[in-house]
TIRODREN-368203 format. One line per 8 residues: their letters; for each residue x, y, z of N, C-alpha, C. Coordinates in steps of 0.2 Angstrom, whole numbers, plus 2048, in hexadecimal, padded with zeros to 3 digits. Last residue first. Example, Ala and Ser with C-alpha at 12.3 -4.5 7.8 and 13.67 -1.06 7.14 Angstrom:
BEGIN
sa = 840/7F5/823/844/7FB/824/840/800/827; 842/7E4/827/83E/7EA/827/842/7F0/827
***
This chain:
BEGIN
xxxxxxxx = 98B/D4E/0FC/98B/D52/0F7/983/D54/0F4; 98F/D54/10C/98E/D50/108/98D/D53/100; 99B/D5B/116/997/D5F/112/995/D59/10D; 99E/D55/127/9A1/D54/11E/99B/D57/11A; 9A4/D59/139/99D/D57/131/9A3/D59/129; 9AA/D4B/13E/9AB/D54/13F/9A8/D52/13A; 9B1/D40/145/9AB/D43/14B/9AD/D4A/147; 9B4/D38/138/9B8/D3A/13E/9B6/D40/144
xxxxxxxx = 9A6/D3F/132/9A8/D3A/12F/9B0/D3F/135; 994/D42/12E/999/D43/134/99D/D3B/133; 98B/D4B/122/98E/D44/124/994/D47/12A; 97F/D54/11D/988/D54/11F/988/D4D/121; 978/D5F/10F/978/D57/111/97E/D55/115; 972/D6F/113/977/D6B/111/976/D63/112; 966/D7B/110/968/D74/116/96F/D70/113; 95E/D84/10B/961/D88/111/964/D80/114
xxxxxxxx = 958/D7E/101/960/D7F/0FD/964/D83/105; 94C/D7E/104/951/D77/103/958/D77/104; 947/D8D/10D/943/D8A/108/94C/D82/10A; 93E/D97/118/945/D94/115/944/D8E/112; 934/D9E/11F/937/DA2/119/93E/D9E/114; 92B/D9F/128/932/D9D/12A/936/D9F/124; 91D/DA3/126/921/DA8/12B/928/DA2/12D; 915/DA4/119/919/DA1/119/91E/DA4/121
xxxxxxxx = 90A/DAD/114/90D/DA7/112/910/DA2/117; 90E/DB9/115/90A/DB8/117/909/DAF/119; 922/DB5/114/91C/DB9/112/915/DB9/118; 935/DB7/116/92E/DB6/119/928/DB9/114; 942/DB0/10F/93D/DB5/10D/936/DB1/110; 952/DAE/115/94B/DAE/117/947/DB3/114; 960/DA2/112/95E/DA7/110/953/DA9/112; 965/D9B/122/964/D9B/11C/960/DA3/118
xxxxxxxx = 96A/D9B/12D/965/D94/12C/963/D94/125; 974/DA6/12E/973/DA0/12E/970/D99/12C; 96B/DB2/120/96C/DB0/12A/970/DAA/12A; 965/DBD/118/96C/DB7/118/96B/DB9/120; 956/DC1/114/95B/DC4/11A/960/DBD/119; 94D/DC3/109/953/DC3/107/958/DC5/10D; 93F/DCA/113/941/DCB/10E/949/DCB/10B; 934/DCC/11D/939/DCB/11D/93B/DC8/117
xxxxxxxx = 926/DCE/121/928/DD1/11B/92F/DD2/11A; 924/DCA/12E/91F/DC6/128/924/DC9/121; 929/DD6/135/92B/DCD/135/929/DCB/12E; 91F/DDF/132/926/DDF/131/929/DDA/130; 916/DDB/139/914/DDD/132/91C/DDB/12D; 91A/DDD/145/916/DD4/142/918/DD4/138; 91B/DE8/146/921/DE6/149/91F/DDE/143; 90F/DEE/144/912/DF0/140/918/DEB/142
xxxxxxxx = 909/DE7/152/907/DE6/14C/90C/DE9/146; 912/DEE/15B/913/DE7/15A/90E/DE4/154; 91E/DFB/15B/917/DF8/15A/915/DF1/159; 92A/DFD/15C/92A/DF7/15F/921/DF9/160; 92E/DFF/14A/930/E00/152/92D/DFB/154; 934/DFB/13C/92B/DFA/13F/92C/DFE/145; 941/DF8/13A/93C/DFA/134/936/DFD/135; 945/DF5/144/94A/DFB/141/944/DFB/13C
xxxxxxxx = 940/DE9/148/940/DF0/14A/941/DF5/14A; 943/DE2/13C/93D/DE4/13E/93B/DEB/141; 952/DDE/140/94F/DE3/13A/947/DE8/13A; 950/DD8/14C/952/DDE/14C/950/DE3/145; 94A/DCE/146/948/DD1/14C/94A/DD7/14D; 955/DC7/13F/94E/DCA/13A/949/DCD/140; 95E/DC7/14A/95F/DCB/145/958/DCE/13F; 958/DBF/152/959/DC5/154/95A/DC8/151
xxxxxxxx = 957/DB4/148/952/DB3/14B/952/DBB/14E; 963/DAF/144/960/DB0/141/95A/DB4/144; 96A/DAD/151/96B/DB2/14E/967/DB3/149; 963/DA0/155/962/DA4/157/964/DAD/156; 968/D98/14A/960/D9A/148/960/D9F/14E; 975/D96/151/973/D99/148/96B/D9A/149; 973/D90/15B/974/D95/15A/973/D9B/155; 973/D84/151/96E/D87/155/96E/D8D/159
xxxxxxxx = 97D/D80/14A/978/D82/145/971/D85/14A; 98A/D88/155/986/D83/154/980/D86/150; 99B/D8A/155/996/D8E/156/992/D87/153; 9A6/D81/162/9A3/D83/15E/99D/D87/15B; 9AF/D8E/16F/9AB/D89/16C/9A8/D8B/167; 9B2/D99/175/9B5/D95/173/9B4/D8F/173; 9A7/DA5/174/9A7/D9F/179/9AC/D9B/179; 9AF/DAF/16B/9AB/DB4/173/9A8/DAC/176
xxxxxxxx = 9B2/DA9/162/9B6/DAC/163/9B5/DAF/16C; 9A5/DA2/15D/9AD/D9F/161/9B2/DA2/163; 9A0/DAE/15A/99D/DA9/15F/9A0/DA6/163; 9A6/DB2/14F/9A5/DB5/155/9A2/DB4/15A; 9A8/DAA/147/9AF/DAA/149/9AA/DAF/14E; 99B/DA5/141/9A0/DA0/145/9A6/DA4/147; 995/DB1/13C/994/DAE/143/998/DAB/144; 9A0/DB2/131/99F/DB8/137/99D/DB6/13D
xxxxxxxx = 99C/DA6/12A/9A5/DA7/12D/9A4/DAC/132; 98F/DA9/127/98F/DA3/129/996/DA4/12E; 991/DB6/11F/98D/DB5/124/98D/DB0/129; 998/DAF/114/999/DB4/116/995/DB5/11F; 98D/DA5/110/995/DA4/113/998/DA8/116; 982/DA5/107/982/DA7/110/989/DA6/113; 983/DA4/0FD/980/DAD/0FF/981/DAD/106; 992/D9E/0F4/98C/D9D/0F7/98A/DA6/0FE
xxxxxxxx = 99B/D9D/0EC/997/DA1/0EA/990/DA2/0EF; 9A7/D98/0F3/9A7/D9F/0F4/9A1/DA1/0F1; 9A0/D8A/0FD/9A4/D8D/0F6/9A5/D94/0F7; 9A5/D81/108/9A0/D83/106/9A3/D89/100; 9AA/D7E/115/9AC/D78/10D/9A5/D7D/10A; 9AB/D83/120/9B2/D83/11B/9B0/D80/116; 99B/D82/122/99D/D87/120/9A5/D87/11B; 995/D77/126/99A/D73/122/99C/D7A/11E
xxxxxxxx = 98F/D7B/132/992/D75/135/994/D74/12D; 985/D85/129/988/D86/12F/98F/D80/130; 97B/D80/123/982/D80/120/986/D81/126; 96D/D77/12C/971/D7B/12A/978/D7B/127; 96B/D65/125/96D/D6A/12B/96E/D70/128; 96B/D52/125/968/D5A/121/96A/D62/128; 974/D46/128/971/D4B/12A/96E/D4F/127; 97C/D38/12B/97A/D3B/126/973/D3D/129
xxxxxxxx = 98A/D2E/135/983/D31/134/982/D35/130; 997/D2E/133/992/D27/131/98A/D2C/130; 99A/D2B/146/99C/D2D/141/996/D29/139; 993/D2A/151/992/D2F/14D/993/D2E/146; 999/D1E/158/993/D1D/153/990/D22/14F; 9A4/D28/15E/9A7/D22/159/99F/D1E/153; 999/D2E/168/9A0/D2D/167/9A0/D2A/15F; 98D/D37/16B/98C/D2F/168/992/D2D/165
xxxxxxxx = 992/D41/173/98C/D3D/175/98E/D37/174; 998/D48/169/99C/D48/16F/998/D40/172; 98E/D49/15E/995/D47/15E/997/D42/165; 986/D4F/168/984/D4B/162/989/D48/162; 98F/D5F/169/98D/D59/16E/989/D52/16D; 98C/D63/15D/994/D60/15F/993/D59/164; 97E/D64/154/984/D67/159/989/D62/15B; 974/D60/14D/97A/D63/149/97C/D68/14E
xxxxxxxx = 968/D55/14E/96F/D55/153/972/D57/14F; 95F/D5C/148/95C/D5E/150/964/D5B/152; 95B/D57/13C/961/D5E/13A/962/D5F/145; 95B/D46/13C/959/D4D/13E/95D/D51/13D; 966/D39/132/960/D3C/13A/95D/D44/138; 968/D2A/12D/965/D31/12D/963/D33/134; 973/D1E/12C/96E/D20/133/96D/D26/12F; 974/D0C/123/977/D15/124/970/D17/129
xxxxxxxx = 978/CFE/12D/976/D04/127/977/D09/129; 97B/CF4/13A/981/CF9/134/97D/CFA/12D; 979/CF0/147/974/CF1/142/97B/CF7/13C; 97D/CEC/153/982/CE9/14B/97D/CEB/148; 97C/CF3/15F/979/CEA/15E/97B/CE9/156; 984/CFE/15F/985/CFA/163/983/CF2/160; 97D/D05/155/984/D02/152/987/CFE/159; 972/D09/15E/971/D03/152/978/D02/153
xxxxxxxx = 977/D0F/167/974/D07/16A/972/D05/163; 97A/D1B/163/97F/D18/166/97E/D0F/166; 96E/D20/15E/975/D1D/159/979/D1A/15D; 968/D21/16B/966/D1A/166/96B/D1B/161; 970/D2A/16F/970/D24/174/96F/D1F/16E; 971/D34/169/977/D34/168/975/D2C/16A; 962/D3B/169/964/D37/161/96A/D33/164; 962/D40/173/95F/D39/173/960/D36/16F
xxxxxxxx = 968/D4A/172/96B/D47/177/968/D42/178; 966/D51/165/96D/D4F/168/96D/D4A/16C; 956/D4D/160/95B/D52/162/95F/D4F/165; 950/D43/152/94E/D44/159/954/D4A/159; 94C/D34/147/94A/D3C/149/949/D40/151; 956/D2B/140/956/D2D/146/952/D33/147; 952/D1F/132/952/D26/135/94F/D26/13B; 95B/D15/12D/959/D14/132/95A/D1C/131
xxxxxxxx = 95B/D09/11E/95E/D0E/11F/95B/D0F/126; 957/CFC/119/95C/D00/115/95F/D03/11A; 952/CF2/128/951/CF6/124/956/CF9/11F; 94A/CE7/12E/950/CE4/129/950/CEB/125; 943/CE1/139/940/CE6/133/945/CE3/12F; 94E/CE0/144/94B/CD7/140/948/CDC/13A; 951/CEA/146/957/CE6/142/953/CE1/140; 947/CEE/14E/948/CF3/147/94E/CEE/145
xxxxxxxx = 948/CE8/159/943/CE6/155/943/CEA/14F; 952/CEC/160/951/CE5/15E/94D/CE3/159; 950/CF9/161/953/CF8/15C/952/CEF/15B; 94A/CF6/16D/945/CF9/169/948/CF9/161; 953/CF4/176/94D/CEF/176/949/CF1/16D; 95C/CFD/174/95F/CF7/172/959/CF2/170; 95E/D09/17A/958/D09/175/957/D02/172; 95F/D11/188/960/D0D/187/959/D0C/184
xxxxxxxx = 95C/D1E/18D/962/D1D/18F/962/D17/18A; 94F/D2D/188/953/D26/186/95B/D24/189; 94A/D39/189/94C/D36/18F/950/D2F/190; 941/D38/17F/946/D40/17F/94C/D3C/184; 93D/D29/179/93B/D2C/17D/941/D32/17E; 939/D22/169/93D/D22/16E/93D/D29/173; 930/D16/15F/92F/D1D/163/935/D1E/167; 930/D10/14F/92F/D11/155/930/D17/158
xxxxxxxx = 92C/D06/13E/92B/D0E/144/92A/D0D/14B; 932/CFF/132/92E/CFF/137/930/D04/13B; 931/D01/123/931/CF8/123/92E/CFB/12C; 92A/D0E/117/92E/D0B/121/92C/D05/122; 931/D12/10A/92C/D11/10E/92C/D0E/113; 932/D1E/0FC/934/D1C/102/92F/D17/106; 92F/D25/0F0/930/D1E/0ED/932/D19/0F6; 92B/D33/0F2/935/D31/0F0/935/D29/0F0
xxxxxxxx = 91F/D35/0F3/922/D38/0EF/928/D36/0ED; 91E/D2E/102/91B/D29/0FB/91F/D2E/0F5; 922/D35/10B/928/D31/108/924/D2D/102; 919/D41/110/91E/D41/109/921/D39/107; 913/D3D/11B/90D/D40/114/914/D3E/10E; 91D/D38/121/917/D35/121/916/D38/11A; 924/D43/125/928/D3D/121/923/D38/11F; 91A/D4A/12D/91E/D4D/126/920/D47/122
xxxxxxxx = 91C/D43/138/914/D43/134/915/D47/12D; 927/D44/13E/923/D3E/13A/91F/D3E/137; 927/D4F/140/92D/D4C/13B/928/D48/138; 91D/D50/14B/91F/D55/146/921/D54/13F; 923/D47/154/91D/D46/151/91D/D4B/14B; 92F/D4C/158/92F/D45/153/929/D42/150; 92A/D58/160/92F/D58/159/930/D53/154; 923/D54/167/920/D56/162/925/D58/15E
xxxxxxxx = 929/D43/16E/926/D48/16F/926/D4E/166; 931/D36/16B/92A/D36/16E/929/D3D/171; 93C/D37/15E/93B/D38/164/933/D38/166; 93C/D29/152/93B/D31/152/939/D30/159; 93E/D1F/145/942/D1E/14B/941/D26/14E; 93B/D15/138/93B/D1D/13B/93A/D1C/142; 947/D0D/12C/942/D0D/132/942/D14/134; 942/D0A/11A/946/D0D/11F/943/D0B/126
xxxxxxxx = 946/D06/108/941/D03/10F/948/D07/116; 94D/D0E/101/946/D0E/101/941/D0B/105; 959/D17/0FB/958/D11/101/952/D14/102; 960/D1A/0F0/95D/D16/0EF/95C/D11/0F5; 966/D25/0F1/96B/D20/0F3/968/D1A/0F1; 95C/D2E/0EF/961/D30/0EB/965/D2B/0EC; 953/D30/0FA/950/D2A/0F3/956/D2C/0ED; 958/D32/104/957/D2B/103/956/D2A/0FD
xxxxxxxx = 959/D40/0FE/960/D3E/100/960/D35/0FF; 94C/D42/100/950/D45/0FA/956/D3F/0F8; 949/D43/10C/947/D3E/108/949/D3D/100; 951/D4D/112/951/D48/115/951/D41/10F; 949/D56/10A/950/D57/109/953/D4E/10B; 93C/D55/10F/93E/D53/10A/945/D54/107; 93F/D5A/11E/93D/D52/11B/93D/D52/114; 944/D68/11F/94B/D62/120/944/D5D/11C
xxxxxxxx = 938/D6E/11C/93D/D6F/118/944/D6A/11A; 92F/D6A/123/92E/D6A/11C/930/D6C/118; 936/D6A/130/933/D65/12D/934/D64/126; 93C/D7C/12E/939/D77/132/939/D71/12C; 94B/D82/131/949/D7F/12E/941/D79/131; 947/D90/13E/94D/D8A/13E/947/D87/137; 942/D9D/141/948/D9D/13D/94A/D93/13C; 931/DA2/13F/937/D9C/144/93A/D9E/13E
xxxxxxxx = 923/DAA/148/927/DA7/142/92B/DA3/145; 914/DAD/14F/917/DA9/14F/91D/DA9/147; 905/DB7/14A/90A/DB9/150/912/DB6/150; 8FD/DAC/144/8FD/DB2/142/906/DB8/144; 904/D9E/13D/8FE/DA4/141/903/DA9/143; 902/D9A/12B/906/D9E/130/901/DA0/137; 8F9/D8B/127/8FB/D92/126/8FE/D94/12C; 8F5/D7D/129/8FC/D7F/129/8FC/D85/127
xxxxxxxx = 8E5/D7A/12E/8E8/D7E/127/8F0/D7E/124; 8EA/D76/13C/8E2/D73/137/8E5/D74/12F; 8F4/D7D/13F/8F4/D73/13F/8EE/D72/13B; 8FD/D89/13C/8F6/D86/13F/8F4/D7F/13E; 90D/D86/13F/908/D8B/13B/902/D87/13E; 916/D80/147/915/D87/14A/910/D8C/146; 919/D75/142/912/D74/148/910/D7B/147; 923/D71/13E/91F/D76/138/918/D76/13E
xxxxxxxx = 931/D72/149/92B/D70/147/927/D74/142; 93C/D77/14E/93C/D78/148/934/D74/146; 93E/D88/157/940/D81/158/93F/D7F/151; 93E/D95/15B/947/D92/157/945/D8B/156; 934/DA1/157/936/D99/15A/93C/D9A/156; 92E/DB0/159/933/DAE/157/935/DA7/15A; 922/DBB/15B/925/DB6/162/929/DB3/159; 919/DC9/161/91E/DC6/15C/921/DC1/160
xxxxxxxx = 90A/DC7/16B/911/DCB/169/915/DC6/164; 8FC/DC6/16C/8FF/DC8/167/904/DCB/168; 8F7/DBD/176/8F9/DC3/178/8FA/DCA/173; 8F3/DB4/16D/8EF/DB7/171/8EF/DBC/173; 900/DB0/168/8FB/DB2/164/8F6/DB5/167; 907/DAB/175/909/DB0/172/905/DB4/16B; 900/DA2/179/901/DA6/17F/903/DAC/17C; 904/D97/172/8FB/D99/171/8FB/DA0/174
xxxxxxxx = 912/D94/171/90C/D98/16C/906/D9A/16E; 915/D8D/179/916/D94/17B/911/D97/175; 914/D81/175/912/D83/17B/911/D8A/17C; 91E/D81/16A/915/D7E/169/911/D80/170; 928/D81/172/926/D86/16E/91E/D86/16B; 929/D73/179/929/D79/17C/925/D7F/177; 928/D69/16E/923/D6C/173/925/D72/175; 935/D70/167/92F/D70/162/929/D6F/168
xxxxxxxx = 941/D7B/170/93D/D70/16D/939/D74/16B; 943/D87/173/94A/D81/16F/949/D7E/16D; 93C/D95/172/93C/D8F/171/941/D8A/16B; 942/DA5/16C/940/DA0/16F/93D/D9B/16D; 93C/DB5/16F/941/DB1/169/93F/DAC/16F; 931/DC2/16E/933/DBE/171/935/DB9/16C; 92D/DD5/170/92C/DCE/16E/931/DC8/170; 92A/DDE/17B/92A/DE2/175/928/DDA/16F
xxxxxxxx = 926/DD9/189/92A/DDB/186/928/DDB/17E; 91F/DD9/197/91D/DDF/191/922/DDF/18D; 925/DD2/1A4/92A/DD9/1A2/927/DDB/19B; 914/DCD/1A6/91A/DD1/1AA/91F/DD7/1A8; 912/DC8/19B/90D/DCC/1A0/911/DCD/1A6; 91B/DC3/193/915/DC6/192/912/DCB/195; 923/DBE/19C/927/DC2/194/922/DC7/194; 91A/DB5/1A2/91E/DB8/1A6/921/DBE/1A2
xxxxxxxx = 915/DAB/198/912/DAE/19D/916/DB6/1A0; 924/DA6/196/91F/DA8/190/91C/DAF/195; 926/D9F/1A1/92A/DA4/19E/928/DA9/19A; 91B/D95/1A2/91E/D9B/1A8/920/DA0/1A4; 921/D8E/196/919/D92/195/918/D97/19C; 92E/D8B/199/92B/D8D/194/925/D91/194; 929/D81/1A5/92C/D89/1A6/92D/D8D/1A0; 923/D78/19D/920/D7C/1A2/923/D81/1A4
xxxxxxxx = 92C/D72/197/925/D73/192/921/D7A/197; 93F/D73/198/934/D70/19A/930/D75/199; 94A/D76/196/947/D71/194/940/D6F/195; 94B/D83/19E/94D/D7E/1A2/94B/D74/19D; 949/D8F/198/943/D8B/19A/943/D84/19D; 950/D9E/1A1/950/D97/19B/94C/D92/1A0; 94E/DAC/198/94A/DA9/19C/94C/DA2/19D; 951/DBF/196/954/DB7/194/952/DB0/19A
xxxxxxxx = 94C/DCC/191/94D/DCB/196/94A/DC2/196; 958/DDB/18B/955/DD2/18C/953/DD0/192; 956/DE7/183/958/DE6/18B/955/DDF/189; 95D/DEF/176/958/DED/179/95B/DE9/181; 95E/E03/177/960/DFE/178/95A/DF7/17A; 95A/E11/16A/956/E0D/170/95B/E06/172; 95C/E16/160/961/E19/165/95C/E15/16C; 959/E0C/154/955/E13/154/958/E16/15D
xxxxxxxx = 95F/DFF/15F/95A/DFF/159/957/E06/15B; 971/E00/164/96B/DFF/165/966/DFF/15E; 97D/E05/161/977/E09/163/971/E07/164; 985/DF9/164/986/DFE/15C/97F/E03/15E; 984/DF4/16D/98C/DF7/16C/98B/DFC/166; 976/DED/168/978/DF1/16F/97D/DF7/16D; 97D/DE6/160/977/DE9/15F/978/DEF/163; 983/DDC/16B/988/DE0/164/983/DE5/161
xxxxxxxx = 97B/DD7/173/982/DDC/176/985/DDF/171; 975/DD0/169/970/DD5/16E/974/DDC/170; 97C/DC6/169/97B/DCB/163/977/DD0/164; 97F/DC0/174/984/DC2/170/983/DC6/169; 971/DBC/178/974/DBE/17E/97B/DC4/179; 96F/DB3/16E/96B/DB8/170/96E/DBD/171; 97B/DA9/16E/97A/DB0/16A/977/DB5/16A; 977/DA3/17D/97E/DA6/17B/97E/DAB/176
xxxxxxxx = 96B/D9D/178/96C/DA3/17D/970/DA7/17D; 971/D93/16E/96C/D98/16E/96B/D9D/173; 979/D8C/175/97B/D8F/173/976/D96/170; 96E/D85/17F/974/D8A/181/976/D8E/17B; 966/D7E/177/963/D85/17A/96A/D88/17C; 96B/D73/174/968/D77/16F/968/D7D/173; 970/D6B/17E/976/D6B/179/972/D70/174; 963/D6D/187/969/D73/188/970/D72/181
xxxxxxxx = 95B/D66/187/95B/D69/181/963/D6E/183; 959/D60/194/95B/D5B/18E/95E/D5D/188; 962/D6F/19E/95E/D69/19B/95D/D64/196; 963/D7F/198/965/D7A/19C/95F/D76/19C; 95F/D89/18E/963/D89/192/966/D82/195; 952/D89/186/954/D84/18B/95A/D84/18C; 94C/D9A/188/94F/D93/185/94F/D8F/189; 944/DA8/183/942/DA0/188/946/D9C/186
xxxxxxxx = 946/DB9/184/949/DB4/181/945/DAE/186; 93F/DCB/17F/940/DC6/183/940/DBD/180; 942/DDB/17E/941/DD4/17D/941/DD1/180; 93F/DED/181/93F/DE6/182/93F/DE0/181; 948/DF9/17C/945/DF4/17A/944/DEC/180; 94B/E0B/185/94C/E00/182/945/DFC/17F; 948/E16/184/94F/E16/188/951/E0D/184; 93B/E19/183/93E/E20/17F/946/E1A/17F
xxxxxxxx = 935/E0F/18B/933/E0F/182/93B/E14/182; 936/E0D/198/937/E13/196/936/E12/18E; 92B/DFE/19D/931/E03/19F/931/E07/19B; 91F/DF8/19A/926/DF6/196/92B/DF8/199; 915/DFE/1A2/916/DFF/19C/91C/DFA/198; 917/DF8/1AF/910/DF7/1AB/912/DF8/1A2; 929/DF8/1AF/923/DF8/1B2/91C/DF5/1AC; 937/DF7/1AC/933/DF1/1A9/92C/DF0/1AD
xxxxxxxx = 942/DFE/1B4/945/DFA/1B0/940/DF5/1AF; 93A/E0A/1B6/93F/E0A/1B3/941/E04/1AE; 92F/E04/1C0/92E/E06/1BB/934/E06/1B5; 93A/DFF/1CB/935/DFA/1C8/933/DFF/1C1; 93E/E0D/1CF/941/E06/1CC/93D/E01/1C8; 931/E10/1D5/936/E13/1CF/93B/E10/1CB; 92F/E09/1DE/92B/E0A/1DB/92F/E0B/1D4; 939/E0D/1E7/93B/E07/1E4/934/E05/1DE
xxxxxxxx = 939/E1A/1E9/93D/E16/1E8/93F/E11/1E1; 92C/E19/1F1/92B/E1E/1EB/933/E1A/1E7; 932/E12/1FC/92C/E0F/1F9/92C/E10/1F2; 93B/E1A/201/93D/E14/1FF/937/E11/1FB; 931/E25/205/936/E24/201/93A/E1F/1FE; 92A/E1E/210/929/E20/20A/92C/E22/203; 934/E1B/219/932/E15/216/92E/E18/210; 936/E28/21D/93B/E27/21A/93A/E20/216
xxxxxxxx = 929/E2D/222/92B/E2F/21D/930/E29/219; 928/E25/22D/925/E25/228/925/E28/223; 933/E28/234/934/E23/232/92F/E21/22D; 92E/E36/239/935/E34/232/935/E2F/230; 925/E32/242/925/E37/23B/928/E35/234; 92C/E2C/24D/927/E27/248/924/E2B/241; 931/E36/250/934/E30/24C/931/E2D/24A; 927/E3E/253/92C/E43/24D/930/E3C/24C
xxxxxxx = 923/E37/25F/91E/E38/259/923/E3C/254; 92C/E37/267/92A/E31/264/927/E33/25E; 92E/E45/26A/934/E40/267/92F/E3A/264; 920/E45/270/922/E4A/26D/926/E47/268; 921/E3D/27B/91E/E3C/275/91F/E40/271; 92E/E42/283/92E/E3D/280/928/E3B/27A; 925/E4F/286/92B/E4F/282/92C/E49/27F
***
């Protein structure tokens, strides 16, 4: 009798772990097996920022709207009665959980496509993994790297919402050869976004009459530039372009008006967030920028085709973080919106999905008015950037 008990309990218990097994099998399928999970029920996307780390005065807000336009999409039915489900990675700032994350989008949760990358490496990172794969990927970063470097054509899988290179550097150089400041220094981060810039500011500045008395390099990680500006004051330059993002630009601005180098400073559309400000106090002021309209939306005219658009996201960004809304954020609305179009146009086949992208067509976003072709997979031309100066820590629409 007692085997008898034993063996109908070690029955049930076999069972019962069975069950639990079958379970959680089912789980896993539901929410993102082999397949993607239920087509009939979501879309999956999937997001990589930098969240947090060097780049976070970029990435956060970026996440934030994903995350905020996603919910509103959602609220309204979803794309074709399907909701999409995110599935939101941050890349922590490094080259290498980026391309984890990448990986992971991919060959794990099968997502439909992917928004992302905040730096120009990072994003340069994730590309191979995405053309191969052939899913839709969408960079927010800004480098023109993201078309084939031998050719500069589009590849194939890869677009961006944020202004690249080829569109802020001769605006950039617009601006010098309008003041009539012709001997400059170029002062550009030591990674692929200041390489990027540079090799753009290189081919073009002979066209505008420009040309570099001297060039250096400053590191993402810069605390102290003083040594290196030493040697850009003895150049003796007109003017000083900073090419870099928030939190390295803030230091070297802070360390040219430290040592009394007093000309005008350009930089990068890379420090059009607050934190720039916040960063490089009282040396901010004074800087001259190309950037989205975003940051000088109140001063912009009633004729203009993005204002409208422009005041909607700002009031409902700040409204739902209380904080300001950022040029960077902005590309990432741009970015789920001509994503979502997509998908209302193509479903989530991922060649017709491509097809779709490519043929985006007069979409007013933020970063600007976007017509994608074969051509061309960023679609934003001069007139998407304004000239701002920061004049008492708050931008001034230049002229």
């Amino acid at each position: 009798m007692k085997n008898i008990k034993l063996w109908i309990f070690g029955l049930m218990a076999f069972v019962l772990v069975g069950a639990m097994a079958a379970c959680g099998n089912k789980e896993e399928t539901s929410s993102g097996g082999s397949d993607g999970g239920d087509k009939s029920e979501e879309i999956k996307i999937g997001s990589i920022i930098d969240a947090s780390g060097s780049a976070a005065p970029l990435g956060k807000p970026e996440e934030e709207t994903i995350k905020m336009i996603i919910d509103e999409v959602n609220e309204k039915g979803g794309v074709d009665g399907k909701k999409i489900k995110l599935i939101s990675i941050d890349s922590k700032s490094d080259q290498n959980e980026a391309v984890l994350g990448m990986k992971k989008l991919i060959e794990q949760e099968k997502v439909t496509a992917i928004i992302g990358g905040t730096i120009s490496g990072n994003s340069l990172a994730m590309i191979p993994l995405a053309e191969k794969a052939q899913v839709p990927y969408i960079s927010l970063a800004a480098s023109k790297q993201v078309n084939h470097p031998d050719d500069n054509s589009p590849r194939d899988w890869t677009y961006k919402t944020a202004q690249g290179d080829d569109v802020v550097i001769p605006k950039l150089l617009e601006y010098l050869e309008d003041k009539k400041l012709t001997k400059v220094a170029w002062l550009g981060v030591a990674n692929s976004y200041g390489t990027s810039g540079h090799e753009e500011f290189e081919k073009l500045k002979g066209d505008y009459g420009i040309e570099t008395v001297i060039e250096e390099e400053f590191e993402a990680t810069v605390n102290d530039a003083k040594s290196m500006l030493t040697r850009v004051k003895k150049a003796n330059p007109q003017a000083i372009v900073v090419w870099g993002t928030a939190q390295e630009s803030a230091v070297v601005t802070k360390n040219i008006r430290e040592i009394g180098l007093d000309v005008p400073i350009i930089e990068s559309h890379g420090i059009g967030t607050k934190e720039f400000i916040e960063l490089a106090g009282d040396a901010a002021n004074g800087v001259i920028f190309p950037a989205g309209k975003l940051l000088v939306v109140d001063q912009l005219g009633d004729d203009d085709s993005q204002k409208e658009v422009l005041n909607q996201f700002k009031e409902s960004y700040e409204n739902k973080f209380d904080k300001a809304a950022s040029t960077f954020g902005g590309h990432a609305f741009d970015a789920v919106h001509i994503l979502v179009n997509a998908l209302e146009e193509a479903g989530t086949d991922k060649e017709k999905l491509r097809e779709a992208l490519e043929n985006t067509e007069g979409f007013v976003g933020i970063s600007g008015v976007f017509n994608m072709s074969a051509e061309d997979h960023n679609g934003l031309k001069s007139d998407s950037l304004a000239i701002i100066e920061i004049k008492d820590g708050s931008w001034t629409k230049g002229e």
